[in-house]
N, C-alpha and C positions, 0 to 999 in steps of 0.2 A: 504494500500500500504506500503511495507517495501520500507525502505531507504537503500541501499547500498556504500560502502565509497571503494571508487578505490585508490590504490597505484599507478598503470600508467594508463594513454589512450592513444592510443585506446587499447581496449581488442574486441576481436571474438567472436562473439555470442555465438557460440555454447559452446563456455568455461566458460562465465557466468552461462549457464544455469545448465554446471555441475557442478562447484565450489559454486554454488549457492542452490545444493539441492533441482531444480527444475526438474531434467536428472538424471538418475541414471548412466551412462555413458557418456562419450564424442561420442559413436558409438549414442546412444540413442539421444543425443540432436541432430547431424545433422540429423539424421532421422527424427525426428519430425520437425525440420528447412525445410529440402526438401518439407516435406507432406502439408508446409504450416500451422500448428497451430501455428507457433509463432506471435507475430506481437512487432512492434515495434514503437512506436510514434502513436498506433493504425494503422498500415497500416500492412498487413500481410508483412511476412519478409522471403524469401527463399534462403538467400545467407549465408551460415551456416560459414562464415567467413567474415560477417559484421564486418563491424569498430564502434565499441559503445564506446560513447564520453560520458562523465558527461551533467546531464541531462536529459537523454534518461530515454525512461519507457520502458519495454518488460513486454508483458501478455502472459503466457502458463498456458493452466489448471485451472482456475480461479485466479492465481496467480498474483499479479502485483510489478514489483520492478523496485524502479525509481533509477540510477544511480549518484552519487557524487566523483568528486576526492578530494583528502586529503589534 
């Protein structure tokens, strides 16, 4: 699991997942948000403008990055 280090929260899902190099677009991550492969605290996540706090884990793709503010 990578650790990631937040400058504000909340930040939007879907902007994690492209700033983060897990989306190769912002069109791409709600997409995949919508379709349901994301999840978030383990529970699937389809609101591609969640509010993600520090803390939080998100899994796409076999990926998993837990969230920290600064």
């Amino acid at each position: 699991m990578k650790d990631v280090k937040l400058k504000k929260e909340p930040v939007e899902l879907y902007k994690i997942l492209k700033f983060e190099g897990m989306a190769t677009s912002g069109g791409e991550a709600k997409t995949v948000i919508a379709d349901g492969k994301v999840s978030v605290n383990g529970i699937i996540e389809t609101q591609k403008s969640k509010k993600i706090m520090s803390g939080d884990v998100i899994e796409y793709n076999a990926e998993k990055i837990r969230l920290h503010f600064k």
